[in-house]
C-alpha positions as CSV (number, residue, x, y, z in Angstrom):
1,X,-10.7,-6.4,-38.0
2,X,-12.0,-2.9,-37.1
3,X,-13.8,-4.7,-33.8
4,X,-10.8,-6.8,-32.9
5,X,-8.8,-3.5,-32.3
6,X,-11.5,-1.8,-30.5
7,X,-11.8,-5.1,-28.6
8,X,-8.1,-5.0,-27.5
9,X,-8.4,-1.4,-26.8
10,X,-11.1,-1.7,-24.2
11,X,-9.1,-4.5,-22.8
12,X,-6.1,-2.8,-22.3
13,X,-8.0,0.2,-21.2
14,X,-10.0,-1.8,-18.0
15,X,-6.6,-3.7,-17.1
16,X,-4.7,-0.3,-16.6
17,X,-7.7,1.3,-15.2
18,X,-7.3,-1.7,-12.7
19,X,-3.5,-1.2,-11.8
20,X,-1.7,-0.3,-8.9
21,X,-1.3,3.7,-9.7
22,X,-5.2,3.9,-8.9
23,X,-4.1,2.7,-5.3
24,X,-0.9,4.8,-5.4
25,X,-1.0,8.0,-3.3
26,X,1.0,10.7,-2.1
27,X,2.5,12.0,0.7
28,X,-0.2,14.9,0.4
29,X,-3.2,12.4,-0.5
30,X,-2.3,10.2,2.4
31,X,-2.5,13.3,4.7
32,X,-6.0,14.2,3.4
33,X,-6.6,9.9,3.3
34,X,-6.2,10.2,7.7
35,X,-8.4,13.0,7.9
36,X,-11.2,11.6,5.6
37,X,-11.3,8.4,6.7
38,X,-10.4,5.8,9.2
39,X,-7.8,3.8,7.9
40,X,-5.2,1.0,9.5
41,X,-1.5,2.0,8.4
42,X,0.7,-1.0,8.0
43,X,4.6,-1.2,7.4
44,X,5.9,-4.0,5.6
45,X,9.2,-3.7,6.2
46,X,11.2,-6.2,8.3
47,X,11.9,-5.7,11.7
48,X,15.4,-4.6,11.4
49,X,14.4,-2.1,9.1
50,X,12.1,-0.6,11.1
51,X,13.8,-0.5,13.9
52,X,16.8,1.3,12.5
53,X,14.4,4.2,11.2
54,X,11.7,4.1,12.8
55,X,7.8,4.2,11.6
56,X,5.0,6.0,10.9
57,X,2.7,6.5,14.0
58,X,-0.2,4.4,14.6
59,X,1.4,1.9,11.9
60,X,1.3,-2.1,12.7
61,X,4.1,-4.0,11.3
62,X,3.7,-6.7,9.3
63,X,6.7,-7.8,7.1
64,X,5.6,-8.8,3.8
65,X,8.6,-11.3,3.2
66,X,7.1,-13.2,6.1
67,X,5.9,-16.9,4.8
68,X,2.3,-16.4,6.3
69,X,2.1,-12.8,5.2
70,X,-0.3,-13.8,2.4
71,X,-2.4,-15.3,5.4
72,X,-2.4,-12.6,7.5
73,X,-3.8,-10.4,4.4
74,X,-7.0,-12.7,4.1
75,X,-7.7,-12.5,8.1
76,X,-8.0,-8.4,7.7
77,X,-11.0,-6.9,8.2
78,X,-12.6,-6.7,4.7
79,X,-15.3,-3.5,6.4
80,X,-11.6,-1.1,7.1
81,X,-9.4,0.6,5.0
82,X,-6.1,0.4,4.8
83,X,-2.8,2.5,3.9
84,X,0.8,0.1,2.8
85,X,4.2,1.1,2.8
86,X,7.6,-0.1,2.6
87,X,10.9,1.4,2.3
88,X,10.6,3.1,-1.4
89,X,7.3,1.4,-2.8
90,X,8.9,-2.6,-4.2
91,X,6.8,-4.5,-2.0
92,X,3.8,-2.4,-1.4
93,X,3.2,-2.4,-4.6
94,X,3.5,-6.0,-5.1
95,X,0.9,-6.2,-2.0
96,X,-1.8,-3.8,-3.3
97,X,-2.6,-7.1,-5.6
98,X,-2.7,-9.0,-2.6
99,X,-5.2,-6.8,-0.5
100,X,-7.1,-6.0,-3.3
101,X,-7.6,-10.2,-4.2
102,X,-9.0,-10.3,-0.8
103,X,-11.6,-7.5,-1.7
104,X,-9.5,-4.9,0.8
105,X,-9.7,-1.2,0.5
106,X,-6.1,-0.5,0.3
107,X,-3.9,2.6,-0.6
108,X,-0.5,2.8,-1.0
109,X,2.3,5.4,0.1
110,X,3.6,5.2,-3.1
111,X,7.2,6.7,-1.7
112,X,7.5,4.7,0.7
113,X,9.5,5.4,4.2
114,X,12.6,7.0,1.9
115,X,10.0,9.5,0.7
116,X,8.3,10.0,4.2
117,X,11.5,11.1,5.3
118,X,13.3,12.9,2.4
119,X,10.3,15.0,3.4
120,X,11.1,15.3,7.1
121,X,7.4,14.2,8.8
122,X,8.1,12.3,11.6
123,X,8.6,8.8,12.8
124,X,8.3,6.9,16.1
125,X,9.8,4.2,17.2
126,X,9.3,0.7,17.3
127,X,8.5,-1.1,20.0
Protein backbone atom coordinates (compact mmCIF):
# COMPACT_ATOMS: atom_id res chain seq x y z
CA UNK A 1 0.00 0.00 0.00
CA UNK A 2 2.84 2.16 1.37
CA UNK A 3 4.56 1.88 -2.40
CA UNK A 4 1.32 2.52 -4.31
CA UNK A 5 1.12 6.02 -2.65
CA UNK A 6 4.70 6.79 -3.15
CA UNK A 7 4.10 5.51 -6.71
CA UNK A 8 1.21 8.07 -7.27
CA UNK A 9 3.16 10.64 -5.66
CA UNK A 10 6.12 10.50 -7.99
CA UNK A 11 3.60 10.42 -10.73
CA UNK A 12 1.88 13.33 -9.91
CA UNK A 13 5.08 15.03 -9.06
CA UNK A 14 6.81 14.44 -12.85
CA UNK A 15 3.37 15.36 -14.55
CA UNK A 16 3.27 18.86 -12.76
CA UNK A 17 6.94 19.17 -13.03
CA UNK A 18 6.01 18.76 -16.85
CA UNK A 19 3.19 21.52 -17.03
CA UNK A 20 2.81 24.60 -18.68
CA UNK A 21 3.93 27.00 -15.60
CA UNK A 22 7.52 25.66 -16.29
CA UNK A 23 7.17 27.42 -19.75
CA UNK A 24 5.20 30.41 -18.27
CA UNK A 25 7.26 33.60 -17.96
CA UNK A 26 6.98 37.07 -17.07
CA UNK A 27 6.97 40.23 -18.43
CA UNK A 28 10.41 40.67 -16.56
CA UNK A 29 11.77 37.00 -17.55
CA UNK A 30 10.79 37.58 -21.14
CA UNK A 31 13.00 40.82 -21.02
CA UNK A 32 16.03 38.96 -19.66
CA UNK A 33 14.61 35.72 -22.28
CA UNK A 34 15.71 38.60 -25.53
CA UNK A 35 18.78 39.45 -24.12
CA UNK A 36 20.01 35.83 -23.27
CA UNK A 37 19.05 34.22 -26.14
CA UNK A 38 17.82 34.36 -29.63
CA UNK A 39 14.34 33.62 -29.73
CA UNK A 40 11.41 33.92 -32.52
CA UNK A 41 8.35 35.84 -30.83
CA UNK A 42 5.07 34.71 -32.34
CA UNK A 43 1.42 36.24 -31.77
CA UNK A 44 -1.37 34.02 -31.97
CA UNK A 45 -3.98 36.21 -32.07
CA UNK A 46 -6.18 36.71 -35.21
CA UNK A 47 -5.58 39.27 -37.52
CA UNK A 48 -8.23 41.56 -36.39
CA UNK A 49 -7.00 41.44 -33.12
CA UNK A 50 -3.77 42.41 -33.86
CA UNK A 51 -4.49 44.91 -35.94
CA UNK A 52 -6.64 46.77 -33.54
CA UNK A 53 -3.70 46.85 -30.86
CA UNK A 54 -1.02 46.31 -32.41
CA UNK A 55 2.11 43.71 -31.56
CA UNK A 56 5.09 43.21 -30.03
CA UNK A 57 8.14 44.10 -32.29
CA UNK A 58 9.88 41.56 -34.25
CA UNK A 59 6.76 39.19 -33.57
CA UNK A 60 5.37 36.92 -36.60
CA UNK A 61 1.71 36.25 -36.53
CA UNK A 62 0.45 33.22 -36.67
CA UNK A 63 -3.23 32.77 -35.48
CA UNK A 64 -3.65 29.63 -33.53
CA UNK A 65 -7.44 29.18 -34.44
CA UNK A 66 -6.11 28.76 -37.98
CA UNK A 67 -7.01 24.99 -39.30
CA UNK A 68 -3.29 24.35 -40.36
CA UNK A 69 -1.88 26.07 -37.27
CA UNK A 70 -1.01 22.64 -35.77
CA UNK A 71 0.95 22.24 -39.26
CA UNK A 72 2.72 25.16 -39.20
CA UNK A 73 3.98 24.25 -35.45
CA UNK A 74 5.67 20.92 -36.85
CA UNK A 75 7.45 22.99 -39.89
CA UNK A 76 9.33 25.27 -37.06
CA UNK A 77 12.78 25.09 -36.69
CA UNK A 78 13.30 22.49 -33.90
CA UNK A 79 17.42 24.17 -33.42
CA UNK A 80 15.44 28.04 -32.27
CA UNK A 81 13.66 29.08 -29.47
CA UNK A 82 10.65 30.47 -29.31
CA UNK A 83 8.46 33.09 -27.11
CA UNK A 84 3.99 32.67 -27.55
CA UNK A 85 1.53 35.02 -26.71
CA UNK A 86 -1.98 35.78 -27.11
CA UNK A 87 -4.30 38.24 -25.81
CA UNK A 88 -4.29 37.23 -21.83
CA UNK A 89 -2.60 33.66 -22.02
CA UNK A 90 -6.08 31.06 -23.22
CA UNK A 91 -4.39 29.92 -26.21
CA UNK A 92 -0.82 30.14 -25.64
CA UNK A 93 -1.15 28.04 -23.10
CA UNK A 94 -3.11 25.55 -24.90
CA UNK A 95 -0.06 25.81 -27.59
CA UNK A 96 2.87 25.34 -25.24
CA UNK A 97 1.59 21.50 -25.50
CA UNK A 98 1.71 21.82 -29.10
CA UNK A 99 5.35 23.26 -29.51
CA UNK A 100 6.60 21.22 -26.94
CA UNK A 101 5.05 17.72 -28.81
CA UNK A 102 7.13 18.81 -31.54
CA UNK A 103 10.27 18.90 -29.24
CA UNK A 104 10.30 23.06 -29.57
CA UNK A 105 11.90 25.29 -27.07
CA UNK A 106 9.05 27.38 -26.29
CA UNK A 107 8.18 30.05 -23.58
CA UNK A 108 5.20 31.69 -22.95
CA UNK A 109 4.21 35.39 -22.07
CA UNK A 110 2.08 34.19 -19.62
CA UNK A 111 0.01 37.74 -19.59
CA UNK A 112 -0.42 37.97 -22.69
CA UNK A 113 -0.90 41.28 -24.91
CA UNK A 114 -3.49 42.67 -21.95
CA UNK A 115 -0.60 42.35 -19.56
CA UNK A 116 2.11 43.75 -22.12
CA UNK A 117 0.10 46.68 -22.21
CA UNK A 118 -1.51 47.22 -18.65
CA UNK A 119 2.28 47.65 -18.34
CA UNK A 120 2.70 50.29 -21.06
CA UNK A 121 5.87 48.65 -23.24
CA UNK A 122 5.30 49.34 -26.55
CA UNK A 123 3.69 47.90 -29.61
CA UNK A 124 4.07 48.27 -33.42
CA UNK A 125 1.88 47.86 -35.83
CA UNK A 126 0.89 45.37 -38.11
CA UNK A 127 1.57 45.18 -41.40
Amino acid sequence: MQNKIVGTIVSLLAFFSCSNSNHRVSLDEFDEILIQESVQIIDLRTPSEVKSTGLIKDAIIKNYLDSDFNEYISKLDKSKNYIIYCRSGGRSSRAVKIFLSEGLKVYELGVGINGWQKEGRPLVKSL
